[in-house]
N, C-alpha and C positions, 0 to 999 in steps of 0.2 A: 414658457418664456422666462420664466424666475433660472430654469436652470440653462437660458441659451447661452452662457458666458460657458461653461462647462460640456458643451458640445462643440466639438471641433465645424462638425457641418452648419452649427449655427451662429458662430463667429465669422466664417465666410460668407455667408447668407447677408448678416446685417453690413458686414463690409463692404460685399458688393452694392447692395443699397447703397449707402453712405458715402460711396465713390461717386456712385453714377445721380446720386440726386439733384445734382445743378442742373444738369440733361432733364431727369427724369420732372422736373418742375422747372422752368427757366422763368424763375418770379422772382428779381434782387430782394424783395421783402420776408419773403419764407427763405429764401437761405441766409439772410440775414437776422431774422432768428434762430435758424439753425445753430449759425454760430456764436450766437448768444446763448445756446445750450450748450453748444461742447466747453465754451469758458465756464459757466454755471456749475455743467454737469464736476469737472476736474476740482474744483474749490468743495463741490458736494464730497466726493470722495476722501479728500483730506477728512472732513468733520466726518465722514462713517468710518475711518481708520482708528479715530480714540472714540469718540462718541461709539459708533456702534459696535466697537467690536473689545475695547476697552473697560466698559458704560459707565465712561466719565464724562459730565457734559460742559465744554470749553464754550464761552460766550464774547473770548477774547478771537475766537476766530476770523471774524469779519474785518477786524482791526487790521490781522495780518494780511489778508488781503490786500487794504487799505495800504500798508508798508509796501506791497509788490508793486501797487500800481503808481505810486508817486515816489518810490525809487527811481523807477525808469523813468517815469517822468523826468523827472529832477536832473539825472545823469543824462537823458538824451534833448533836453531841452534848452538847461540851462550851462551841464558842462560837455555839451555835444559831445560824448562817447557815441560807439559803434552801437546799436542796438542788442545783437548780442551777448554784447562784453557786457552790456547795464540790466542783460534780462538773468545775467550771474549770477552779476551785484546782488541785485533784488535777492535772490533766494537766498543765496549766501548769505544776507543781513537779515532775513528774517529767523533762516535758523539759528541765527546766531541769539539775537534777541527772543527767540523760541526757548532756546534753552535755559539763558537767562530766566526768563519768566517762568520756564515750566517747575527749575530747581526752587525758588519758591512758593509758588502757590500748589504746587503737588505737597506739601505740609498740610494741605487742608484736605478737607474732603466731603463727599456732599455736597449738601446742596451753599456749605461754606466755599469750596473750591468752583462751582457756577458765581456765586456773586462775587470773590474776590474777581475771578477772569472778567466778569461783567463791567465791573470798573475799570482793569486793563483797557480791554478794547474803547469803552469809554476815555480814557483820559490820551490814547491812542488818537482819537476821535477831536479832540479838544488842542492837540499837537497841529493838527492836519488844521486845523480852523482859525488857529491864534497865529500860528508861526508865519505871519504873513509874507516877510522876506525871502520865505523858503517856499512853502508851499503855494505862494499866490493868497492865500487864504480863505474868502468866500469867493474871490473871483476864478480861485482854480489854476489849471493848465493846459494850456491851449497850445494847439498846433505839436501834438507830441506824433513822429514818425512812426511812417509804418514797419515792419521788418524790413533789416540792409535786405539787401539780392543773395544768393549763397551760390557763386557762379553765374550760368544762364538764367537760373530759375530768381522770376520776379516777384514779389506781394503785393504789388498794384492794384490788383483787380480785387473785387469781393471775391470771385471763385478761388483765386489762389491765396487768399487769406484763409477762406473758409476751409481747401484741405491743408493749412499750416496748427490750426485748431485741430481739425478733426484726427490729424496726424501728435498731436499733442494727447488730445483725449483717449486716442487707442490705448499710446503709451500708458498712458495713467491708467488703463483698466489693466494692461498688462502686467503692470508692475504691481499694482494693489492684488490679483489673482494673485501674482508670486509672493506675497506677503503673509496674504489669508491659506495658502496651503502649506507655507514653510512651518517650521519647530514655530519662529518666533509667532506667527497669527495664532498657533494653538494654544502659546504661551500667554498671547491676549485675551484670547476668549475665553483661559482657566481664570484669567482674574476677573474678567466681564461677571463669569458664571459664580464665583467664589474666591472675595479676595482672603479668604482666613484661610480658604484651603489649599490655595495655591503659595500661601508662604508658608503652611504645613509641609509642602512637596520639596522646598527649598527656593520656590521661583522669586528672586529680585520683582516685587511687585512696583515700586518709584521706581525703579529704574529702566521697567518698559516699560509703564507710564509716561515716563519721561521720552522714552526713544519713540513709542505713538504720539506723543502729544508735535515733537519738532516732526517728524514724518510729517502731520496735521498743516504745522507750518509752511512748510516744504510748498507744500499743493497751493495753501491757500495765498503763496506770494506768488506762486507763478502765475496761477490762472487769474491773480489782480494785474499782474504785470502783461498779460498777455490782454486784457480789458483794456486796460491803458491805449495800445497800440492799437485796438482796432477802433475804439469808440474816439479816438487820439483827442478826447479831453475828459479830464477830471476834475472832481468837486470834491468838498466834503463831505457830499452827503454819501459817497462811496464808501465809509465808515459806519454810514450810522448804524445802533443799533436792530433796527427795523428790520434792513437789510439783512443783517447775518440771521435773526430768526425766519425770513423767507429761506434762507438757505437750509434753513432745520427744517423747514417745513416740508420743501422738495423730499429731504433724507427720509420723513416719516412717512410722508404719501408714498414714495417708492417701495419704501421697506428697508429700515435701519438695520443695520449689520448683514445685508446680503452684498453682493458684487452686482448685481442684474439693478437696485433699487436705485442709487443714484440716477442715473441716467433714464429709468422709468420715470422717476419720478420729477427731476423739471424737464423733461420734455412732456410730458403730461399737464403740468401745473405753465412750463410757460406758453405752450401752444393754447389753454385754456383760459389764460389773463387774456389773453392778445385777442382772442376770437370774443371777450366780453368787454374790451375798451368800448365797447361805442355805448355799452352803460354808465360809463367812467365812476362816479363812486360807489353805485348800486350795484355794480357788478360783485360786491363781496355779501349779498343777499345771497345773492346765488349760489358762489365760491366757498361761502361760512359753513351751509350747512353740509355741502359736499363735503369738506375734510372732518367735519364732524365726527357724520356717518363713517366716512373710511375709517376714523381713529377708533370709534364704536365698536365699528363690525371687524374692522381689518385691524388691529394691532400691528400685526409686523407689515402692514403697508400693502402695496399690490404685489409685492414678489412677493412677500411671504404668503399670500394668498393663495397666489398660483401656482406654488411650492407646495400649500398642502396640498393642492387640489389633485396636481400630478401625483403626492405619493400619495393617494387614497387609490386612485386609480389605477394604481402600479400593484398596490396590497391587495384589490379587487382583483385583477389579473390574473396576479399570483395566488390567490386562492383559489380563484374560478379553473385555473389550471388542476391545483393540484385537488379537486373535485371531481375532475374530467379522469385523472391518472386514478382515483382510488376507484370510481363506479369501474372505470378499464379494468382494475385488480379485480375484482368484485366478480364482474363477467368470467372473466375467464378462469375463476377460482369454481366460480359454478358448470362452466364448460368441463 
């Protein structure tokens, strides 16, 4: 499963699933988590485009989010733009202030560039809560639209919301593939793997830092601004800290730095909150020591698990093949 992104039969396979799931379950509650994972899952991706494939860890993440989802807010609420035009905005403002931030705090690094970002999304955080004139401030924003119409086609319903997400999320897997196989993914994952030996080789290491870190951005305002519109109210606490380390958490249960782990992983993590709400605070007895164990035993997460498992299996094969072709020589050497 770790390698179904990489199988063409197995990208039709889950698509077909994922088309026909409102049919194949006709429960407004599970596809209403559903689509609470494909927003989840797209904001995951962001964070494993520098985080895992970069391995710089940004904690201003959640913040940017937080900028997607009450941009649009903001512009569809208060200065009634087109939905569209203000779900631009959002990205466009985040990259913008992406970069801005990335050109300074990429100066640091380590576990210095985690806490500077840590305060970023923080004081992000603290914008969103104080600015009351703008943001509402603890009261929020309410009554935020759903997607205009694009023609015939309406956003009315949860089903036609849920394939406007899930039509969002493909994209993001597709586009993150073409990243992770092009020059520039192998250019990230020289610096992931060694950043002294990749500026040995001549590679601009800040400055695809810098071009992963707004990519990072990129994701993490859409899929706030795409939050905004379905949940059509926001708070501050869509900032908090708390919140972006759940979204690390999803990346690591999955398996950080694959294509398959994002989306293993909070659909995993959030089909298994939901199924222990009726513990409501105990349910992290349970939940604690399950990622424990996974962080334990699994390091690179459930895809990287199921990654080695296949190529054990594949090595076994191909051995066991070419044991079968030497006793063949063998035989017929003695025939």
């Amino acid at each position: 499963m770790a390698t179904i992104f990489n199988k063409r039969n197995g990208i039709y396979l889950i698509l077909v699933i994922a088309l026909f799931m409102p049919f194949i379950v006709p429960n407004e509650y599970i596809l209403h988590v559903l689509a609470l994972v494909c927003i989840w899952s797209i904001s995951v991706y962001g964070i494993n485009i520098f985080t895992g494939y970069t391995g710089n860890l940004s904690l201003a993440h959640i913040g940017f989010f937080a900028i997607g989802a009450y941009t649009l807010g903001i512009l569809t609420v208060k200065a009634g733009w087109n939905f569209w035009i203000a779900l631009l905005a959002a990205c466009v403002l985040a990259t913008i202030l992406g970069i801005l931030v990335g050109l300074i705090s990429l100066r640091t690094n380590g576990h210095f560039f985690a806490i500077y970002t840590m305060c970023v999304g923080y004081i992000i955080y603290l914008i969103i809560d104080k600015w009351d004139s703008l943001t509402g401030g603890v009261r929020g924003l309410i009554g935020i639209p759903s997607p205009s119409p694009i023609g015939p086609i309406r956003f009315d319903s949860l089903t036609a919301h849920y394939y406007l997400l899930l039509f969002f999320l493909i994209l993001t897997i597709f586009i993150t593939k073409r990243i992770v196989q092009s020059l520039l993914g192998r250019t990230f994952i020289a610096i992931r793997n060694s950043e002294e030996l990749a500026l040995t080789i001549g590679i601009s290491t800040k400055k695809n830092q810098l071009l992963a870190f707004v990519i990072s951005c990129f994701f993490a305002s859409l899929s706030g601004a795409l939050y905004a519109s379905f949940i059509r109210f926001i708070g501050p606490e869509i900032g908090s800290t708390f919140l972006g380390f759940e979204m690390l958490i999803y990346l690591i249960i999955g398996g950080i730095g694959t294509i398959s782990g994002p989306v293993i992983g909070t659909l995993l993590i959030v089909f298994l909150t939901q199924s222990l709400q009726f513990l409501q605070e105990y349910r992290m007895l349970i939940f604690g020591p399950i990622l424990l164990l996974i962080v334990i035993f699994y390091p690179q997460g459930i895809a990287g698990a199921i990654n080695d498992l296949t190529s054990r299996l594949r090595r076994r094969k191909i051995k066991g093949n070419r044991q079968n072709e030497d006793k063949r020589a063998g035989v017929e050497e003695v025939g």
